[in-house]
DRENPA-3360 file (N, C-alpha, C; in nm, 2 decimals, always signed):
BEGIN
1 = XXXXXXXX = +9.59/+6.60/+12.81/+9.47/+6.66/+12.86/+9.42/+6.59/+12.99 ~ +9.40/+6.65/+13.10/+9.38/+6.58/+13.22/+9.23/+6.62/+13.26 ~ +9.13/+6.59/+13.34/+9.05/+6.62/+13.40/+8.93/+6.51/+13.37 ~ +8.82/+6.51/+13.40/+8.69/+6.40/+13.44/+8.64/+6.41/+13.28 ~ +8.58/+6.26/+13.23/+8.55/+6.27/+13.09/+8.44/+6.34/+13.09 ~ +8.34/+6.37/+12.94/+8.29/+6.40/+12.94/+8.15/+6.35/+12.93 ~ +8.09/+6.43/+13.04/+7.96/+6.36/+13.07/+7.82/+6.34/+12.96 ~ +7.78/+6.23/+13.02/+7.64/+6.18/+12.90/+7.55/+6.10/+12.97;
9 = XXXXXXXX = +7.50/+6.13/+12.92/+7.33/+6.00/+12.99/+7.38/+5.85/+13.00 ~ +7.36/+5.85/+13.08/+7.33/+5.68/+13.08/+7.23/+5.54/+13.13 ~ +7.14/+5.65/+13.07/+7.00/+5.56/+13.13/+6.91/+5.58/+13.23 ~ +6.99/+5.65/+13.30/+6.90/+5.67/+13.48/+6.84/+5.81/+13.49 ~ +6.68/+5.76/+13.53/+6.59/+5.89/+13.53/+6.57/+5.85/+13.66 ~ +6.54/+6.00/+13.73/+6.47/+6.05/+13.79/+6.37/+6.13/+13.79 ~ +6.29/+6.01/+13.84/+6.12/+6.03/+13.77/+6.04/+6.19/+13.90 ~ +5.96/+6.21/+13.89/+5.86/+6.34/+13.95/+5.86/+6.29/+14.06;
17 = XXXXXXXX = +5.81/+6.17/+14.09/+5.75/+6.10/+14.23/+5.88/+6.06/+14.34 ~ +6.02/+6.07/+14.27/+6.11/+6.02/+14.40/+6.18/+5.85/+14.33 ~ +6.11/+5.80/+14.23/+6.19/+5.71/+14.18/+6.25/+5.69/+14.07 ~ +6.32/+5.56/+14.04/+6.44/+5.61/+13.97/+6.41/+5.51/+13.85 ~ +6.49/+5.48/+13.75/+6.50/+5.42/+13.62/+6.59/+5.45/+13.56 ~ +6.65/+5.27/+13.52/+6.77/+5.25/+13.42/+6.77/+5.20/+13.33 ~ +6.76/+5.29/+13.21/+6.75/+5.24/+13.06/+6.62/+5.15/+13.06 ~ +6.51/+5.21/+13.20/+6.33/+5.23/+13.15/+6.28/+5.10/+13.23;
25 = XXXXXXXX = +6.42/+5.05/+13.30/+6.39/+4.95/+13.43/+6.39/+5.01/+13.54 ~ +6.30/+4.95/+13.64/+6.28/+5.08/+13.78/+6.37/+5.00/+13.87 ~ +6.45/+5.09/+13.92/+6.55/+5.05/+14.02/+6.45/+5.00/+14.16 ~ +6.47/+4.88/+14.21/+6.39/+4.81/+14.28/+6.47/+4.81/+14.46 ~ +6.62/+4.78/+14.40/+6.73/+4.78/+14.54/+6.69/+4.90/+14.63 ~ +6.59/+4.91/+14.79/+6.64/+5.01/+14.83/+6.73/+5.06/+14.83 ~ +6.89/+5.02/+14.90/+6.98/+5.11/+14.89/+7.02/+5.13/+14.81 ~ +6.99/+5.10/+14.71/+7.05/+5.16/+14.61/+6.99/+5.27/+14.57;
33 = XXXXXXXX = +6.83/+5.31/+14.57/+6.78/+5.42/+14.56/+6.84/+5.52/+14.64 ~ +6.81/+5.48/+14.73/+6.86/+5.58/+14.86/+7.00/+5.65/+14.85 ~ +7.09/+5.52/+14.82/+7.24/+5.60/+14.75/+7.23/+5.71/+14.65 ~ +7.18/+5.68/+14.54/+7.14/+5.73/+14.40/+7.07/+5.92/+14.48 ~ +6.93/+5.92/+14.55/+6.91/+5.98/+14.60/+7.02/+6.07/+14.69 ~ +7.11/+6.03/+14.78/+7.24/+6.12/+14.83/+7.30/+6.17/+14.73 ~ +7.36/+6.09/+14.63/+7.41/+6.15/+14.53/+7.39/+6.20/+14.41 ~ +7.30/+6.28/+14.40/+7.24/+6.39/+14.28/+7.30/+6.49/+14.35;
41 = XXXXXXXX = +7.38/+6.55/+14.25/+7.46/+6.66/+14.27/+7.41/+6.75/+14.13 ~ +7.43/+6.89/+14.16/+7.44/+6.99/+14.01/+7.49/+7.02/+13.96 ~ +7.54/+7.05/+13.85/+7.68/+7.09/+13.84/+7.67/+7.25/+13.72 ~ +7.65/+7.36/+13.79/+7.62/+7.51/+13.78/+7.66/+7.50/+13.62 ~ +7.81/+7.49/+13.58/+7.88/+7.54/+13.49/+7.82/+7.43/+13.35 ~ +7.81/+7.38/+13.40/+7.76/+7.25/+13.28/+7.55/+7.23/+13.31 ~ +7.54/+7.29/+13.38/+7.39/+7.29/+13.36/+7.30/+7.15/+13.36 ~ +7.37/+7.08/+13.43/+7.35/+6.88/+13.44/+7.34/+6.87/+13.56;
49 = XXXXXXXX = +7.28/+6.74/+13.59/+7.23/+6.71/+13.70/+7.31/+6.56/+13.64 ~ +7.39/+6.53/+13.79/+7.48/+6.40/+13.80/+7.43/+6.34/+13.94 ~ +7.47/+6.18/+13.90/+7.49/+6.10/+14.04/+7.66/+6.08/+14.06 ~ +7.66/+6.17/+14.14/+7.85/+6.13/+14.20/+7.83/+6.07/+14.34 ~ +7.89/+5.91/+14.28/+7.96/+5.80/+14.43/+8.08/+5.79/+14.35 ~ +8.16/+5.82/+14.50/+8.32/+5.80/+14.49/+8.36/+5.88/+14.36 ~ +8.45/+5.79/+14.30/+8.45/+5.84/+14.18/+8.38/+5.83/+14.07 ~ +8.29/+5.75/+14.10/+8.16/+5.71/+13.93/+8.12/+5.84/+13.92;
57 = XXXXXXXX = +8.09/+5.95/+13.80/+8.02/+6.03/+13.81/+7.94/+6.01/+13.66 ~ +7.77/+6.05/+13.62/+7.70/+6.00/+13.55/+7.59/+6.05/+13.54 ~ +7.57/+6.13/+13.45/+7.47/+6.22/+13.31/+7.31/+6.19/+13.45 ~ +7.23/+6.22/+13.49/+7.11/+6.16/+13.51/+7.01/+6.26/+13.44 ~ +6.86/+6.21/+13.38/+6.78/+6.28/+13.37/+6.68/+6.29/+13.47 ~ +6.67/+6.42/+13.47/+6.52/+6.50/+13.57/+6.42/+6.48/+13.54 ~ +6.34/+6.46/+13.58/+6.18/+6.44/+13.51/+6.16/+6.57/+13.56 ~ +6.13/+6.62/+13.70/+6.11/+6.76/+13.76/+6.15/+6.84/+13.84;
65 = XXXXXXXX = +6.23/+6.72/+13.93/+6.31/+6.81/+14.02/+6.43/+6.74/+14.06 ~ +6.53/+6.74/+14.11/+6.66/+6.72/+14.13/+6.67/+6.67/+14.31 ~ +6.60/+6.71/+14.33/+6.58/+6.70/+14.48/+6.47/+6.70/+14.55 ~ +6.44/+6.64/+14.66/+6.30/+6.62/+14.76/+6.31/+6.68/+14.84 ~ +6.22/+6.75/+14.88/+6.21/+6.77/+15.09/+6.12/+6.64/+15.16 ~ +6.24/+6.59/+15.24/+6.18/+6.45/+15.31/+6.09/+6.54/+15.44 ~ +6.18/+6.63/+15.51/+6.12/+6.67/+15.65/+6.12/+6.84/+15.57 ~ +6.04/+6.89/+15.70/+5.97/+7.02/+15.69/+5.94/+7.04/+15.84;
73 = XXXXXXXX = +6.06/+7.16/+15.87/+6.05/+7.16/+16.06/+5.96/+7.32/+16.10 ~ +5.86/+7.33/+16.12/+5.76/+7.49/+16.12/+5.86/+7.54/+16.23 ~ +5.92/+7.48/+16.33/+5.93/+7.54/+16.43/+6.09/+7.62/+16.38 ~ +6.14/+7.54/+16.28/+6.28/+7.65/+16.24/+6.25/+7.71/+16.08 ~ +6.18/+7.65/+16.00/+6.18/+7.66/+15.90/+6.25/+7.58/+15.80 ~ +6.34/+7.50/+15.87/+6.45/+7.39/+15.77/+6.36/+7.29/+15.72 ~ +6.43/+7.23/+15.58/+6.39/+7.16/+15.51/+6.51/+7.06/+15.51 ~ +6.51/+6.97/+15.52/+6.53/+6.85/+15.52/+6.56/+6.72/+15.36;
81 = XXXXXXXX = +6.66/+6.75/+15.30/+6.66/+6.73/+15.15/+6.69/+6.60/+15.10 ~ +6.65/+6.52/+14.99/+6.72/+6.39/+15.02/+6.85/+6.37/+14.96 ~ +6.95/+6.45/+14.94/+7.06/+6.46/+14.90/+7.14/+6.46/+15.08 ~ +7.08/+6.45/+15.22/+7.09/+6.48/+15.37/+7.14/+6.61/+15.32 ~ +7.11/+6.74/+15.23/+7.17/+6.85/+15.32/+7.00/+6.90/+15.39 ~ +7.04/+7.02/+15.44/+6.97/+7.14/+15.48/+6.94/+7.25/+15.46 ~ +6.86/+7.31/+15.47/+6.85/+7.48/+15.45/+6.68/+7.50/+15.48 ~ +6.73/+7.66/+15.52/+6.58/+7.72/+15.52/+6.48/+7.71/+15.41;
89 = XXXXXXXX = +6.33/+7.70/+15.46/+6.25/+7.75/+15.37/+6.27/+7.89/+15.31 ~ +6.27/+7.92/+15.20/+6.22/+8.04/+15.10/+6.02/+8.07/+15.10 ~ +5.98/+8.11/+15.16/+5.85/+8.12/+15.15/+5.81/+8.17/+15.00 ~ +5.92/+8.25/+14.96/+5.86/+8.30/+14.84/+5.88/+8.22/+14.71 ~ +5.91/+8.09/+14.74/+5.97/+8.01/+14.61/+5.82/+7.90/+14.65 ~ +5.77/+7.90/+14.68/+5.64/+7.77/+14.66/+5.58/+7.80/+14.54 ~ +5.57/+7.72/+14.48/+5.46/+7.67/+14.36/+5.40/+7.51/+14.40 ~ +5.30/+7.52/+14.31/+5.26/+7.36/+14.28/+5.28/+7.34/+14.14;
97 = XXXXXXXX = +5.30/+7.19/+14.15/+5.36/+7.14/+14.03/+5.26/+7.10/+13.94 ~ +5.29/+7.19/+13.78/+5.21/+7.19/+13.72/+5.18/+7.01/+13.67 ~ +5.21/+6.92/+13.73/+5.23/+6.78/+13.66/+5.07/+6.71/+13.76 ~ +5.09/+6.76/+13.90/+5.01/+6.70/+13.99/+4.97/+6.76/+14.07 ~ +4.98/+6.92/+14.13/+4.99/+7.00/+14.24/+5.06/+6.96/+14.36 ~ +5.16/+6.87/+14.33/+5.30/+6.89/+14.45/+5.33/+7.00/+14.49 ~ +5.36/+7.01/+14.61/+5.44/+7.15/+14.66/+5.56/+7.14/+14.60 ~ +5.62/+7.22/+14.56/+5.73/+7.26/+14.53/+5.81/+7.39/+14.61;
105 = XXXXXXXX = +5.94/+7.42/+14.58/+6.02/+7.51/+14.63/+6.12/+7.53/+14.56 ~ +6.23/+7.62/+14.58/+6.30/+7.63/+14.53/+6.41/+7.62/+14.58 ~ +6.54/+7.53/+14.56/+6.67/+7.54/+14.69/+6.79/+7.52/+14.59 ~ +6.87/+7.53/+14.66/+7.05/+7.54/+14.63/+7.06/+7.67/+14.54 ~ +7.06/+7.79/+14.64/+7.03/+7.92/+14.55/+7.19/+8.01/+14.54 ~ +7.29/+7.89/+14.62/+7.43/+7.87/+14.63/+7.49/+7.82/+14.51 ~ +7.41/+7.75/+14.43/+7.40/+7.70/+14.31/+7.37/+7.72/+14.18 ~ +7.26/+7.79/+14.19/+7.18/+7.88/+14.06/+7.13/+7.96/+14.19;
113 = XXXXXXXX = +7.11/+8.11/+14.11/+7.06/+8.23/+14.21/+6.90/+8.20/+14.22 ~ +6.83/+8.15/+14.11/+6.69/+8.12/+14.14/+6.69/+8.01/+14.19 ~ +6.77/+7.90/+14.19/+6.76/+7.80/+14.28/+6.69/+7.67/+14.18 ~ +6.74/+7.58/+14.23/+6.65/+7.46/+14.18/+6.54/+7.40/+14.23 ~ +6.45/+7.36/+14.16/+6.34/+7.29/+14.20/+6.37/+7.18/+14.28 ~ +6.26/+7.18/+14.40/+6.28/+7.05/+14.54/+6.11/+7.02/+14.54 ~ +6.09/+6.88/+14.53/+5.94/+6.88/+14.58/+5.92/+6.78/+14.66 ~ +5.84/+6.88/+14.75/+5.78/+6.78/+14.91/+5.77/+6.66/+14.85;
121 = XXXXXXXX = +5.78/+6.57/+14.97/+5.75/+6.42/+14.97/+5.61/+6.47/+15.05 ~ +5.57/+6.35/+15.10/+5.38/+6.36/+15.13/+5.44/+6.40/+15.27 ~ +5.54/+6.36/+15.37/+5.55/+6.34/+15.51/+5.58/+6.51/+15.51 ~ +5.61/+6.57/+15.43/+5.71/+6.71/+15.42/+5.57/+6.80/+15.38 ~ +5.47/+6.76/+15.30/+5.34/+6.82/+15.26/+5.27/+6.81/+15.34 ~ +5.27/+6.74/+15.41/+5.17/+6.73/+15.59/+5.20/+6.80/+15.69 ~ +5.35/+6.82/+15.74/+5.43/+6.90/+15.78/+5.37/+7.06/+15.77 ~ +5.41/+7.09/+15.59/+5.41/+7.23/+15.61/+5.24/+7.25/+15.62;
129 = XXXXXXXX = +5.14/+7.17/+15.56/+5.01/+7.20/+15.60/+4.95/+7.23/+15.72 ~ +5.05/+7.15/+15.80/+4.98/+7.14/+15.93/+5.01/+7.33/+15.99 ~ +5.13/+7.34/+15.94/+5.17/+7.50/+15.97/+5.14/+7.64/+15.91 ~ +5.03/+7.61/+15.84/+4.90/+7.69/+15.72/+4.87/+7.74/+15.83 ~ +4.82/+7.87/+15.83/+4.72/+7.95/+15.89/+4.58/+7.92/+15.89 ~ +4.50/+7.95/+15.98/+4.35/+7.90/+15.93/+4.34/+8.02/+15.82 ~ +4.22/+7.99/+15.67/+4.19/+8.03/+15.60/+4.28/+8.01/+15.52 ~ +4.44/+7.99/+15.54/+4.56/+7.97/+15.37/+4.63/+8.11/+15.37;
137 = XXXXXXXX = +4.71/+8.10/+15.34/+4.78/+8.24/+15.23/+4.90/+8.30/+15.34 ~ +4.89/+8.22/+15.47/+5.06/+8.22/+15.50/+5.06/+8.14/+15.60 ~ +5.22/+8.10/+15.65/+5.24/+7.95/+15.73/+5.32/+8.03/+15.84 ~ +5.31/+7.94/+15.96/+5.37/+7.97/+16.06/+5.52/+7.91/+16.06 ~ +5.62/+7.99/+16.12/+5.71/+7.95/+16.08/+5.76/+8.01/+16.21 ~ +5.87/+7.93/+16.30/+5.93/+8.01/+16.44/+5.85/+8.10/+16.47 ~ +5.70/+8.08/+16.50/+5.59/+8.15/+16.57/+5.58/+8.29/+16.49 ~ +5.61/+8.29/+16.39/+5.59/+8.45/+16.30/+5.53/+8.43/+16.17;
145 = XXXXXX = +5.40/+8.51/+16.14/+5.34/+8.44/+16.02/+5.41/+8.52/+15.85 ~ +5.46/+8.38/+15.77/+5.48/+8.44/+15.63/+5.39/+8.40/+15.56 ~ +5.37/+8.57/+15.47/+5.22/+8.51/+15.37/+5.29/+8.45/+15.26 ~ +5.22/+8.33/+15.14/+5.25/+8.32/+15.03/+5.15/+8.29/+14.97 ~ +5.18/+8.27/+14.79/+5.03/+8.26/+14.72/+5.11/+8.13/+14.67 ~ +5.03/+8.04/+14.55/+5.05/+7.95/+14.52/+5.00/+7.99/+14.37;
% end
């Protein structure tokens, strides 16, 4: 029987706020957050959320989302993710997060068609604020306004 064992937890959460914990110790090593952060990957068929470096690959838990938006550009719409990819905003995928009222989104829709949850970091929640219309209820985006509700 050939192929990658089978996967399990092993200790490492990823907590709501962007940091991490191993078996309930908070990972302290920046790079090594930051690694851990590149490598959260999904994996569609198995419905898990993994850290793959190289070849290590390993179970992680979610607290609430899988992924961050570091940056938020109004003038294209790209989000900026801490895994380094990219992709456009979805205007129609904002919520706030029932935990704290984080912005939230929804991305990798390449991945699951509704997409998984991504939530602004603060620098990425200032960003798209600043790109709010006066009064709320849509953002400028490449000089064209999208409405959304929250």
């Amino acid at each position: 029987m050939s192929g990658a064992p089978p996967l399990e937890p092993f200790g490492l959460v990823l907590h709501h706020d962007g940091s991490w914990t191993h078996e309930g110790e908070p990972v302290t090593n920046v790079k090594l957050r930051e690694r851990f952060d590149r490598a959260v990957r999904y994996l569609p068929d198995e419905a898990k959320y993994v850290v793959q470096i190289a070849h290590f690959r390993a179970e992680i838990e979610v607290e609430e989302a899988g992924f961050f938006v570091r940056l938020f550009d109004p003038d294209t719409g790209e989000l900026r993710l801490s895994d380094l990819t990219a992709e456009s905003l979805d205007v129609s995928t904002l919520s706030l997060s029932r935990r704290d009222g984080a912005l939230m989104c929804r991305v990798k829709h390449d991945l699951v068609s509704s997409g998984l949850e991504a939530r602004f970091l603060h620098a990425a929640h200032s960003e798209f604020m600043n790109a709010v219309g006066e009064g709320g209820g849509f953002v400028v985006i490449e000089g064209a306004s999208h409405p959304f509700r929250l």
